[in-house]
N, CA, C, O and CB atoms as a CASP TS submission, in Angstrom:
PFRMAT TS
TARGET T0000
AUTHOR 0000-0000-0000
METHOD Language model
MODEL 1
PARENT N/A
ATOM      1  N   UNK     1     106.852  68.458 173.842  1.00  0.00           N
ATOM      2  CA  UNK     1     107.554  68.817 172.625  1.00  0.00           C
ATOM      3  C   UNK     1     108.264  67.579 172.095  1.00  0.00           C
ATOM      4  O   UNK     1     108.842  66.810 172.864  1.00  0.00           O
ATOM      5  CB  UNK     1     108.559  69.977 172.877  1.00  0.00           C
ATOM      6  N   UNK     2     108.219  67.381 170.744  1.00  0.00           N
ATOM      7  CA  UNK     2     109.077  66.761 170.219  1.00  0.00           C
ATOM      8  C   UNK     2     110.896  66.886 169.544  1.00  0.00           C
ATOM      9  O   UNK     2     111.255  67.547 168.569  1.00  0.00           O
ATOM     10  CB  UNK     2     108.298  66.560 169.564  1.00  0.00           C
ATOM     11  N   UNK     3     111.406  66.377 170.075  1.00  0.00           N
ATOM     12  CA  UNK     3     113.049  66.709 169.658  1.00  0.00           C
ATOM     13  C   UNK     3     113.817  65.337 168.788  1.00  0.00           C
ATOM     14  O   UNK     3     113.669  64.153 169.094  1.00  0.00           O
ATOM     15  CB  UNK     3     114.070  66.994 171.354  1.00  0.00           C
ATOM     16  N   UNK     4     114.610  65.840 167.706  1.00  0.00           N
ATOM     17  CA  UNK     4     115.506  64.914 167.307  1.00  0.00           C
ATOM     18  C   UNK     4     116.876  65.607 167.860  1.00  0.00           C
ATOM     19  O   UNK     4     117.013  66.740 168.321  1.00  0.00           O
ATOM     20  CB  UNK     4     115.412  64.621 165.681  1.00  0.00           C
ATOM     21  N   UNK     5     117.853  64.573 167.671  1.00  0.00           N
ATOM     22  CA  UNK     5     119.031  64.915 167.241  1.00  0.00           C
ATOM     23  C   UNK     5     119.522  65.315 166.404  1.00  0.00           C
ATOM     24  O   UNK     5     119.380  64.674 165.362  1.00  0.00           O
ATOM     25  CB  UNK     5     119.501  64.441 167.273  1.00  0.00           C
ATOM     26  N   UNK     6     120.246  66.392 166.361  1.00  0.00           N
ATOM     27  CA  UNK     6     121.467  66.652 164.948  1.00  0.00           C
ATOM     28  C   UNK     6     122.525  67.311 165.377  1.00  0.00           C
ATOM     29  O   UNK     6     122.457  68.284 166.128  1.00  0.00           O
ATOM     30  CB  UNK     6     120.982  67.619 163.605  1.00  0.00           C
ATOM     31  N   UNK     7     123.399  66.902 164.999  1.00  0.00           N
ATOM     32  CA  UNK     7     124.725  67.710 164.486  1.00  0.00           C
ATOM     33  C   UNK     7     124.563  69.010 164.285  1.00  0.00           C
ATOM     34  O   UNK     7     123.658  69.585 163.681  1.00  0.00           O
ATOM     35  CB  UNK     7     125.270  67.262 163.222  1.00  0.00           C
ATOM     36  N   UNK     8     125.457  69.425 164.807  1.00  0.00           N
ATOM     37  CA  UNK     8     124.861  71.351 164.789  1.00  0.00           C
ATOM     38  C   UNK     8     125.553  71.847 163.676  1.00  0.00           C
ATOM     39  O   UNK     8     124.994  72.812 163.155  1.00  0.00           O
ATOM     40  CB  UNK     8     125.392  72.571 166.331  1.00  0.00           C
ATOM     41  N   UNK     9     126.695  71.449 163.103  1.00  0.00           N
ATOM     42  CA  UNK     9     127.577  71.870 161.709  1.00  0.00           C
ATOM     43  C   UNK     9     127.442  70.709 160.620  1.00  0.00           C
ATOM     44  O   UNK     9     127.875  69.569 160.783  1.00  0.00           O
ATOM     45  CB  UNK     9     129.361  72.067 162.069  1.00  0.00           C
ATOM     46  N   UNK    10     126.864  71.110 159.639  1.00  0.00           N
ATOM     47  CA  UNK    10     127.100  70.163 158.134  1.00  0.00           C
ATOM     48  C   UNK    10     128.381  70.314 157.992  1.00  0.00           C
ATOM     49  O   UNK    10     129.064  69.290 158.009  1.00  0.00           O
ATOM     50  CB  UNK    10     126.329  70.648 156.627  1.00  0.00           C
ATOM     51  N   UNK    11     129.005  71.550 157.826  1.00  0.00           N
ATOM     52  CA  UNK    11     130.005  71.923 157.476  1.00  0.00           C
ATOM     53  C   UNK    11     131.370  71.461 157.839  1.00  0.00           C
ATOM     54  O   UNK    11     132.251  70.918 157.173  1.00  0.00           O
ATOM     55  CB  UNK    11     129.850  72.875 157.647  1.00  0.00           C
ATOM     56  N   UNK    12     131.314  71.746 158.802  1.00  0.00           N
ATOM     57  CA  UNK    12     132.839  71.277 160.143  1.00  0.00           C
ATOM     58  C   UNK    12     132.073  70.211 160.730  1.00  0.00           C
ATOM     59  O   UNK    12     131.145  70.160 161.537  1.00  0.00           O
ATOM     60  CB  UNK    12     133.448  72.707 161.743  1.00  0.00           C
ATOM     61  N   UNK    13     133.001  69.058 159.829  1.00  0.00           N
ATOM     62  CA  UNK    13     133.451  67.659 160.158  1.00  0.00           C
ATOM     63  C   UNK    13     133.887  67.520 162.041  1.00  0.00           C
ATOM     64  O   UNK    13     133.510  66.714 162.891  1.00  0.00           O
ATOM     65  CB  UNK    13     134.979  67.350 159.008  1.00  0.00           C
ATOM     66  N   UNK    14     134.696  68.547 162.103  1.00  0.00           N
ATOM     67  CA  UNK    14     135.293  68.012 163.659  1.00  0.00           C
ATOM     68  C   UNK    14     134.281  68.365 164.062  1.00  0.00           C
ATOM     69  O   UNK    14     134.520  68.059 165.231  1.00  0.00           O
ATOM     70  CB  UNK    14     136.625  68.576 164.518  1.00  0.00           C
ATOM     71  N   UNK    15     133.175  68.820 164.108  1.00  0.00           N
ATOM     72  CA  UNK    15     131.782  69.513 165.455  1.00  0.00           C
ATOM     73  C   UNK    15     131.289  67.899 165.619  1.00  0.00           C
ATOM     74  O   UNK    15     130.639  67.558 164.631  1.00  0.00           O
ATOM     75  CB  UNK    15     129.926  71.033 164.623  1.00  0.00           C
ATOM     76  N   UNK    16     131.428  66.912 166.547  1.00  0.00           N
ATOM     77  CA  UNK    16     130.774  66.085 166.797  1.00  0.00           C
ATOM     78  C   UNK    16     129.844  65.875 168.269  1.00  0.00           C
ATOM     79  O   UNK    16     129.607  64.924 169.013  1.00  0.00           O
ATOM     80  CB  UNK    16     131.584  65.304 166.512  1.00  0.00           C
ATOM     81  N   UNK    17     129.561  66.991 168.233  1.00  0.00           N
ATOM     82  CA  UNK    17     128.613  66.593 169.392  1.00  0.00           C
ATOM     83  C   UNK    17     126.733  67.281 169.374  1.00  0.00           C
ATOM     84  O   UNK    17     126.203  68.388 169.279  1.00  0.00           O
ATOM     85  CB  UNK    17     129.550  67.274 170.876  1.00  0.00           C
ATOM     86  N   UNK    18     126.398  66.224 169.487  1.00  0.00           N
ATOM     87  CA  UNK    18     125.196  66.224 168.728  1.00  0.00           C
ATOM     88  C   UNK    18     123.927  67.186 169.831  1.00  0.00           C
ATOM     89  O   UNK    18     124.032  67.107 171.055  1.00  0.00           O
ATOM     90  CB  UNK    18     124.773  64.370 168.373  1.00  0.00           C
ATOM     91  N   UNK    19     123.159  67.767 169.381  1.00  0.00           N
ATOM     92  CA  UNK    19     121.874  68.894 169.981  1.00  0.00           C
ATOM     93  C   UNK    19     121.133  68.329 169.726  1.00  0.00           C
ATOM     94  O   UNK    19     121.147  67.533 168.787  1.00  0.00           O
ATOM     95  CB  UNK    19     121.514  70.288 169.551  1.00  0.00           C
ATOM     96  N   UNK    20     119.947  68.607 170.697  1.00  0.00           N
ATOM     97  CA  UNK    20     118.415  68.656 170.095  1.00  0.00           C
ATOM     98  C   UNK    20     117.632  69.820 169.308  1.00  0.00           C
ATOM     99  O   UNK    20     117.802  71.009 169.579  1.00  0.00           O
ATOM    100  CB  UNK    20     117.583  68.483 171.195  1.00  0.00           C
ATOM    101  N   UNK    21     116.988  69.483 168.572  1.00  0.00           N
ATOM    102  CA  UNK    21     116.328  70.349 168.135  1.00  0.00           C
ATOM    103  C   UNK    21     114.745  70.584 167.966  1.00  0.00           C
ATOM    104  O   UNK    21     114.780  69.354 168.000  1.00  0.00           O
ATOM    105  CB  UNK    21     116.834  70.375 167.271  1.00  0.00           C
ATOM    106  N   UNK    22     113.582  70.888 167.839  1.00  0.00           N
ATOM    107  CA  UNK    22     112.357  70.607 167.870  1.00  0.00           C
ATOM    108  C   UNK    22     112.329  69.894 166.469  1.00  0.00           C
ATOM    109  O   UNK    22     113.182  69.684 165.606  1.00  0.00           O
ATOM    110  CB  UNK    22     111.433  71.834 168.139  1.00  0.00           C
ATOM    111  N   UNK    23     110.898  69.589 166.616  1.00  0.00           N
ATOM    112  CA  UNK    23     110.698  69.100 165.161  1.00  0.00           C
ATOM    113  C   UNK    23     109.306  68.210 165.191  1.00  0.00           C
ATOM    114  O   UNK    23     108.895  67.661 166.213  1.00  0.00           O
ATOM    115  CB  UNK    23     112.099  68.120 164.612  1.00  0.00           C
ATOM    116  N   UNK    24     108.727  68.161 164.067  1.00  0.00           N
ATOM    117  CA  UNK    24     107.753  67.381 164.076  1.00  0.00           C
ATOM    118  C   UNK    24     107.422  66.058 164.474  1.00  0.00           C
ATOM    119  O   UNK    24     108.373  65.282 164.567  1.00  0.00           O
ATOM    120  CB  UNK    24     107.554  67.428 163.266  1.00  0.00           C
ATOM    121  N   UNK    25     106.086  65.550 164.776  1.00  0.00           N
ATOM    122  CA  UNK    25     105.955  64.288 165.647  1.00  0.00           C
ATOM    123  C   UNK    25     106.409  63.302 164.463  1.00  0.00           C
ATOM    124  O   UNK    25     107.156  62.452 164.946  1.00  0.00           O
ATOM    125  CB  UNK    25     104.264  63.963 166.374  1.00  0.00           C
ATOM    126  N   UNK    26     106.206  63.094 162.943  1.00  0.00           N
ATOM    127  CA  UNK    26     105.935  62.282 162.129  1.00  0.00           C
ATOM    128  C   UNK    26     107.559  62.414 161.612  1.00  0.00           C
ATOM    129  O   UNK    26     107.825  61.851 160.550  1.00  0.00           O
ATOM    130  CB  UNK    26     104.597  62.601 161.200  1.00  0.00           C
ATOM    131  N   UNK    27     108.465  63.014 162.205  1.00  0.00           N
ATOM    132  CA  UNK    27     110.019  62.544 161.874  1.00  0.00           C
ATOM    133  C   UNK    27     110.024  61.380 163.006  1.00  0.00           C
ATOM    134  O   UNK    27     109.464  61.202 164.088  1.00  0.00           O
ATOM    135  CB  UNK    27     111.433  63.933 162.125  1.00  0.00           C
ATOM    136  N   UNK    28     111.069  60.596 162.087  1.00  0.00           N
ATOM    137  CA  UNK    28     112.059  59.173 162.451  1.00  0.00           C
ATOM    138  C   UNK    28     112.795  59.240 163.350  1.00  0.00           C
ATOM    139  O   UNK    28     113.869  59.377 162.763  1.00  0.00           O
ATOM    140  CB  UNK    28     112.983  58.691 161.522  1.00  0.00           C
ATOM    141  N   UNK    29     113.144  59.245 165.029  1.00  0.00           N
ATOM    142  CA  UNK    29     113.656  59.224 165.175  1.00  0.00           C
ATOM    143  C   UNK    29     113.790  60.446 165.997  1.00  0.00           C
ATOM    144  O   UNK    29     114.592  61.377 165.917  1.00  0.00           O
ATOM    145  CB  UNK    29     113.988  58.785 164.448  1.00  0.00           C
ATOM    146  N   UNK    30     112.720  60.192 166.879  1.00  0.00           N
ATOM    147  CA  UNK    30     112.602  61.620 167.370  1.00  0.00           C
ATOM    148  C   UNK    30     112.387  60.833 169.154  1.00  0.00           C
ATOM    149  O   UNK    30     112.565  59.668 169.508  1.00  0.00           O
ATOM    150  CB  UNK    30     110.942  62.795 166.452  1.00  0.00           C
ATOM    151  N   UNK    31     111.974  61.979 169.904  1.00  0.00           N
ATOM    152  CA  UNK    31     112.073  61.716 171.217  1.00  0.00           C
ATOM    153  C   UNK    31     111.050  62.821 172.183  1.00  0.00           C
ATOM    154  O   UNK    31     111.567  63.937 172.220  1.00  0.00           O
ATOM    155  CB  UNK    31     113.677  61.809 171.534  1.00  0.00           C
ATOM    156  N   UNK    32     109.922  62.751 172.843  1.00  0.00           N
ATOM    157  CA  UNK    32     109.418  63.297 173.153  1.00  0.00           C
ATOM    158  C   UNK    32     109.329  63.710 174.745  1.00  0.00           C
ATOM    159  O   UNK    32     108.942  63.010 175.681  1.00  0.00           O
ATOM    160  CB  UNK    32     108.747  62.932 172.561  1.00  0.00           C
ATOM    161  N   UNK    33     109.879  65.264 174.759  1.00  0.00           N
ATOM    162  CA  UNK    33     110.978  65.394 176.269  1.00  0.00           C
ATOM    163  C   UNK    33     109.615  66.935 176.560  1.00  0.00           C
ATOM    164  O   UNK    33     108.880  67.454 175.720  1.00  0.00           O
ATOM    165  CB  UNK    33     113.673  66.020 175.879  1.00  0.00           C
ATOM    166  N   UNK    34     109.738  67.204 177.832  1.00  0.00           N
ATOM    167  CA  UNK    34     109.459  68.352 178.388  1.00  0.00           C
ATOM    168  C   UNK    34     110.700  69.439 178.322  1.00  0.00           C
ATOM    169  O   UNK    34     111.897  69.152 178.343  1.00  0.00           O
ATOM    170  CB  UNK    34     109.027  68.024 179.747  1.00  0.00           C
ATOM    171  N   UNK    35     110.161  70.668 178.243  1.00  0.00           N
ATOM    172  CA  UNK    35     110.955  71.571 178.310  1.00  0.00           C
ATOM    173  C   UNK    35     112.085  71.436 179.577  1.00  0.00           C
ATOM    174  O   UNK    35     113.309  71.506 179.466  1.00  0.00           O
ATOM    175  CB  UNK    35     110.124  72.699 178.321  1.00  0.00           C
ATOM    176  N   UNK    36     111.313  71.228 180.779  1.00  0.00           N
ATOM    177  CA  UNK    36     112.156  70.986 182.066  1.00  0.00           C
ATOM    178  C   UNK    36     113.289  69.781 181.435  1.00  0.00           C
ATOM    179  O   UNK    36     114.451  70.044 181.747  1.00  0.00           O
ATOM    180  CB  UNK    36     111.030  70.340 183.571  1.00  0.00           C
ATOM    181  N   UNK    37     113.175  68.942 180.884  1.00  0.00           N
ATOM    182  CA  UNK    37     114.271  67.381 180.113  1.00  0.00           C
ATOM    183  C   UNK    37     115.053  67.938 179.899  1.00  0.00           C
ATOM    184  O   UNK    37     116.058  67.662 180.553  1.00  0.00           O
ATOM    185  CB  UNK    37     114.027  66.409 178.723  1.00  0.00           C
ATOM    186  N   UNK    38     115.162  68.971 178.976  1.00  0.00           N
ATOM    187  CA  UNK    38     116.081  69.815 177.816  1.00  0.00           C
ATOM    188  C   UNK    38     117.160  70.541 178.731  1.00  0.00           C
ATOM    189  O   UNK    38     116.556  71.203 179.575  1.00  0.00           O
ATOM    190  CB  UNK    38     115.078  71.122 176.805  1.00  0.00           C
ATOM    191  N   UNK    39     118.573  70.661 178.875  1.00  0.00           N
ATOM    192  CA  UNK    39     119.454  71.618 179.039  1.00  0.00           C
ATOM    193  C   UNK    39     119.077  72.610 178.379  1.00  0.00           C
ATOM    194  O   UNK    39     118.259  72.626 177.459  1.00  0.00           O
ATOM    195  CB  UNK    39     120.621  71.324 178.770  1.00  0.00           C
ATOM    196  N   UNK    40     119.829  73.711 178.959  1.00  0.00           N
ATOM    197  CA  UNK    40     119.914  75.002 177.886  1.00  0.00           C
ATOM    198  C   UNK    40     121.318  74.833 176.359  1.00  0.00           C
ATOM    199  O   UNK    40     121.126  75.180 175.193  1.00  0.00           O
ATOM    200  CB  UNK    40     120.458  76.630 179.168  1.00  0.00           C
ATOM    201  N   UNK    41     122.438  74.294 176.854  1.00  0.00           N
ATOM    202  CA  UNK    41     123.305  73.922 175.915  1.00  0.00           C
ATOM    203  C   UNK    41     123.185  72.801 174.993  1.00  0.00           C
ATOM    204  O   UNK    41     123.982  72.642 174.069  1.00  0.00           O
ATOM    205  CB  UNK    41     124.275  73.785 176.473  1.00  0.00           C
ATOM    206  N   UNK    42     121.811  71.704 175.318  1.00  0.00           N
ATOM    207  CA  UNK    42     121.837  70.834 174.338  1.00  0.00           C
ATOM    208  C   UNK    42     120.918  71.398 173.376  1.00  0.00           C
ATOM    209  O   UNK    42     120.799  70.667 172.393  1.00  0.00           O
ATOM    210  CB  UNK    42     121.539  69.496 174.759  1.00  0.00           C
ATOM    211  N   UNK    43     120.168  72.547 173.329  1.00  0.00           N
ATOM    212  CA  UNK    43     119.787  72.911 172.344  1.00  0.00           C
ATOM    213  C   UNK    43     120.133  73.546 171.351  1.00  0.00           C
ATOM    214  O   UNK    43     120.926  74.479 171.469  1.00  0.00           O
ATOM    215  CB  UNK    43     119.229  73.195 172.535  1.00  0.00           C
ATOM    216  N   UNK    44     119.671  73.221 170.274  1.00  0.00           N
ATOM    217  CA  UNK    44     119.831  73.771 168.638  1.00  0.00           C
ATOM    218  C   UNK    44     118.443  74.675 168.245  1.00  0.00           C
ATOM    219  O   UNK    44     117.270  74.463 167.940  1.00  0.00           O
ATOM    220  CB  UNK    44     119.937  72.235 167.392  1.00  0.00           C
ATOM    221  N   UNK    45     119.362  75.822 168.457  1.00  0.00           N
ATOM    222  CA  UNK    45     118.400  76.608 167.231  1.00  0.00           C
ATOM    223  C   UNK    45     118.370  76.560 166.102  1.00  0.00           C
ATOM    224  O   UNK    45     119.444  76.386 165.526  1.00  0.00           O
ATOM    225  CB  UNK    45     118.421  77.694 167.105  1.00  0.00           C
ATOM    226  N   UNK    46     117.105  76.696 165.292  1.00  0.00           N
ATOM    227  CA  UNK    46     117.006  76.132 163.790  1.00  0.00           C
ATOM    228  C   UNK    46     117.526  77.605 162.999  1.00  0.00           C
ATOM    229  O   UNK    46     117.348  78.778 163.326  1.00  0.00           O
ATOM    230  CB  UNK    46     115.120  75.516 163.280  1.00  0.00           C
ATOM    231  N   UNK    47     118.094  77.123 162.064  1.00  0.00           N
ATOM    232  CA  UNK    47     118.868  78.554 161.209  1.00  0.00           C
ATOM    233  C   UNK    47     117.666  79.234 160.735  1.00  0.00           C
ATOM    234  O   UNK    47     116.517  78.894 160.453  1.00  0.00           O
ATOM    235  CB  UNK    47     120.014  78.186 159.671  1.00  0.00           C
ATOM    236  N   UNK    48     118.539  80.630 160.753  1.00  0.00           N
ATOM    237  CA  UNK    48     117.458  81.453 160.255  1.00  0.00           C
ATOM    238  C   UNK    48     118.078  82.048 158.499  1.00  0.00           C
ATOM    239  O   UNK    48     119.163  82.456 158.084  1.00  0.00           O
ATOM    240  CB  UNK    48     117.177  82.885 161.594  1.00  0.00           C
ATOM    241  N   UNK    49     117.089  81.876 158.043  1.00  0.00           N
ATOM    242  CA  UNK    49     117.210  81.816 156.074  1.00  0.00           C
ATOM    243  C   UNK    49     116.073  83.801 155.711  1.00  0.00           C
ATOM    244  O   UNK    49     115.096  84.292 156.277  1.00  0.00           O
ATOM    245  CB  UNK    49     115.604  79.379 155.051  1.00  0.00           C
ATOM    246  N   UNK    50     116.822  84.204 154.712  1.00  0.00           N
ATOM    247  CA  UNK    50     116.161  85.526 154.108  1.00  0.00           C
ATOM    248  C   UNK    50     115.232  84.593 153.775  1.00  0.00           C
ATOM    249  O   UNK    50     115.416  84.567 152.558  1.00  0.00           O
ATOM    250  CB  UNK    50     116.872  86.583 152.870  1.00  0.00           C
ATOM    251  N   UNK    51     114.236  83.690 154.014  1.00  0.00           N
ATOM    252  CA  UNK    51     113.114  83.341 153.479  1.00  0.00           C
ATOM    253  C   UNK    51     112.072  83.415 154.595  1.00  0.00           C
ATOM    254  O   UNK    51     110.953  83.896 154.414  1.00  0.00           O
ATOM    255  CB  UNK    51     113.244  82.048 152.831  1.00  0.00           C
ATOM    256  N   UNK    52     112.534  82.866 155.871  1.00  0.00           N
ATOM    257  CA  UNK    52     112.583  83.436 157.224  1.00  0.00           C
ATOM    258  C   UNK    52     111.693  84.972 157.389  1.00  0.00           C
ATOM    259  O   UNK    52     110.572  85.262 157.807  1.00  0.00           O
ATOM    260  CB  UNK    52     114.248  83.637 157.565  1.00  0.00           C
ATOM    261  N   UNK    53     113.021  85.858 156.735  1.00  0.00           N
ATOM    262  CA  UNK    53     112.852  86.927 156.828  1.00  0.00           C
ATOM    263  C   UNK    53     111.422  87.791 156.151  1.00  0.00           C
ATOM    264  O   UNK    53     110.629  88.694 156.416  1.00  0.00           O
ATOM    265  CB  UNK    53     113.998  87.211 156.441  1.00  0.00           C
ATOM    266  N   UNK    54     111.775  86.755 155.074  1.00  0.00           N
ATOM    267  CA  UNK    54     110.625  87.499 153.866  1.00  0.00           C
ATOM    268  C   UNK    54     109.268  86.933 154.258  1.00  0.00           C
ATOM    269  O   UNK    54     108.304  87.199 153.540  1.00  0.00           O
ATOM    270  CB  UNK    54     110.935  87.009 152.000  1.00  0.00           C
ATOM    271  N   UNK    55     109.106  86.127 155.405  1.00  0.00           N
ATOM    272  CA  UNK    55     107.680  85.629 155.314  1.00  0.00           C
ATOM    273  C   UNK    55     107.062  86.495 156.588  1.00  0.00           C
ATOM    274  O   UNK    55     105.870  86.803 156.609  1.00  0.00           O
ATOM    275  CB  UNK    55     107.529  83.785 155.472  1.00  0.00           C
ATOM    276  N   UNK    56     107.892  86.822 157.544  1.00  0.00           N
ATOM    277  CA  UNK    56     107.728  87.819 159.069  1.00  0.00           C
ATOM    278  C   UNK    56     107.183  89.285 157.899  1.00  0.00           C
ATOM    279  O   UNK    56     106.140  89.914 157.720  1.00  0.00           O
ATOM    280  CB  UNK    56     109.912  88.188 160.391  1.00  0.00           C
ATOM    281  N   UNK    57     108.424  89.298 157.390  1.00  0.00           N
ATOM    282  CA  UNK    57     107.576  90.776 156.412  1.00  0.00           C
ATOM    283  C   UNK    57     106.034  91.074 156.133  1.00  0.00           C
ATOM    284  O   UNK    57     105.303  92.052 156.286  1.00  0.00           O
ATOM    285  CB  UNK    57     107.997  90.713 154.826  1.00  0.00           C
ATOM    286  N   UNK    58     105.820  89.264 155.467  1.00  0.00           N
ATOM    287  CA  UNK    58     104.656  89.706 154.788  1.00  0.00           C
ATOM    288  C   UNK    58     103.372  89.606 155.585  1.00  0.00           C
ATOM    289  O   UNK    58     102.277  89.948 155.140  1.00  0.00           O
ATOM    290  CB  UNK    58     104.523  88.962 153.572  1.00  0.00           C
ATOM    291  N   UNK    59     103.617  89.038 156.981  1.00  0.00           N
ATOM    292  CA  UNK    59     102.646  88.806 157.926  1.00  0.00           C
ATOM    293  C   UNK    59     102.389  89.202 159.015  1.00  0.00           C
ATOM    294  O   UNK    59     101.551  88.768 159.805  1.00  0.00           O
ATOM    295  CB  UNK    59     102.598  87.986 158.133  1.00  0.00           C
ATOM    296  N   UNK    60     103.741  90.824 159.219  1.00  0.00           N
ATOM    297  CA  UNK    60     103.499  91.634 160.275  1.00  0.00           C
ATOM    298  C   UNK    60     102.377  92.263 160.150  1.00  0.00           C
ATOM    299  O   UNK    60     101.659  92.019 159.181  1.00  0.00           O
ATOM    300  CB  UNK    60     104.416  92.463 160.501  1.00  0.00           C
ATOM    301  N   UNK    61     102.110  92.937 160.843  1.00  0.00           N
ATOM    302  CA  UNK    61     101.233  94.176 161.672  1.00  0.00           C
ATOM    303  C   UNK    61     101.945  95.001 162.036  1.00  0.00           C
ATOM    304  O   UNK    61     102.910  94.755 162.759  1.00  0.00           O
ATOM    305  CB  UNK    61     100.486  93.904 162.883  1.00  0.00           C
ATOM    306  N   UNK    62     101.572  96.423 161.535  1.00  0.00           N
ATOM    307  CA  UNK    62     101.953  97.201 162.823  1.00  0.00           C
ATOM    308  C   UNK    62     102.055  97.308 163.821  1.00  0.00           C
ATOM    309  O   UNK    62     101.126  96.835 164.476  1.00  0.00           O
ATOM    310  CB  UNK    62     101.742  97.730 163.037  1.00  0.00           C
ATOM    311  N   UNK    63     103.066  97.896 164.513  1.00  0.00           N
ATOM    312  CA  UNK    63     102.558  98.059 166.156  1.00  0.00           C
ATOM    313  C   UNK    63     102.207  99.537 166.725  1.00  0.00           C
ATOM    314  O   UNK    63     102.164  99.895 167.902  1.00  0.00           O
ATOM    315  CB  UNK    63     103.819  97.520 167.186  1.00  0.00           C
ATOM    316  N   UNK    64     101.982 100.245 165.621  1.00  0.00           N
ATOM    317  CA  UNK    64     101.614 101.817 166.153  1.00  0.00           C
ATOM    318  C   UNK    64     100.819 101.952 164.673  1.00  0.00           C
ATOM    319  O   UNK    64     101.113 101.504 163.565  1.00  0.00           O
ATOM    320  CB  UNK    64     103.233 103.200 166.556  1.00  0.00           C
ATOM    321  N   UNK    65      99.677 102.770 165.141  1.00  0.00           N
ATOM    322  CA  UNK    65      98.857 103.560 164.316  1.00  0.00           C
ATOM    323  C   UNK    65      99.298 104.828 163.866  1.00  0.00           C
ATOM    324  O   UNK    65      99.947 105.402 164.740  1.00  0.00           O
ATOM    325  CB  UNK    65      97.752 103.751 164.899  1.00  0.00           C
ATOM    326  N   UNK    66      99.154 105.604 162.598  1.00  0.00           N
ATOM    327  CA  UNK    66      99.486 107.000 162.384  1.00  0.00           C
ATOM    328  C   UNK    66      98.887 107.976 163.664  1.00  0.00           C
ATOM    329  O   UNK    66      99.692 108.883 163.872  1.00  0.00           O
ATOM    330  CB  UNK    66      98.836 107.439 160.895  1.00  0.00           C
ATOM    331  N   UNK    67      97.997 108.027 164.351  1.00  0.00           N
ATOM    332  CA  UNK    67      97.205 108.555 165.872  1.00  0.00           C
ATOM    333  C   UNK    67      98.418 108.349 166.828  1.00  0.00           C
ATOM    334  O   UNK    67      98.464 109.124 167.783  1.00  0.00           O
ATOM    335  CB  UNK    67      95.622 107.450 166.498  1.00  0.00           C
ATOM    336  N   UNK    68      99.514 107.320 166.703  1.00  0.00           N
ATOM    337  CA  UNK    68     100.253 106.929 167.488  1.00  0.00           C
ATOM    338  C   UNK    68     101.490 107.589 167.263  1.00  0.00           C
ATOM    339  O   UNK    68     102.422 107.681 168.062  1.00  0.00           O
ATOM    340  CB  UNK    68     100.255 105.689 167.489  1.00  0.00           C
ATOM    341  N   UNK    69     101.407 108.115 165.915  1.00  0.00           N
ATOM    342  CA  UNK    69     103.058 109.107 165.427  1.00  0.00           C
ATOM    343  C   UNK    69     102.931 110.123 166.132  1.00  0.00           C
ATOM    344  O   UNK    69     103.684 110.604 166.978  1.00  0.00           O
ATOM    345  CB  UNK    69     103.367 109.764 163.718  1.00  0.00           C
ATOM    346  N   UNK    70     101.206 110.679 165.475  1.00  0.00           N
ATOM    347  CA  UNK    70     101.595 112.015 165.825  1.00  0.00           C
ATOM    348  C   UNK    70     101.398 112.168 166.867  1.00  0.00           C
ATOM    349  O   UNK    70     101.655 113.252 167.391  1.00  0.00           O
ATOM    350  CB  UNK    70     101.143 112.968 165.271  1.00  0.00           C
TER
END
């Protein structure tokens, strides 16, 4: 896997301590670690956006058939 660094808050100035996060091979500045490398606390999960949301919508599947209601 590939990981950069970032800052986990844009927002709050005082958050200075920096995570990994995944990310593509063709970013600047990146670092290529095994899962085993990674702590569990230096990771950053990537935010989740209603755009997020709206694209899981449009590309689920069911997981039960009407045969399966009734």
């Amino acid at each position: 896997m590939i990981f950069k660094e970032k800052v986990p808050s844009k927002d709050d100035l005082k958050v200075t301590k920096r995570c990994l996060t995944s990310c593509s091979p063709g970013n600047t500045g990146t670092k290529e670690m095994t899962w085993m490398e990674v702590e569990s606390d230096e990771l950053l999960e990537p935010e989740l956006t209603l755009k997020d949301f709206e694209r899981a919508i449009q590309v689920a599947r069911p997981t039960v058939n009407v045969d399966d209601i009734k």
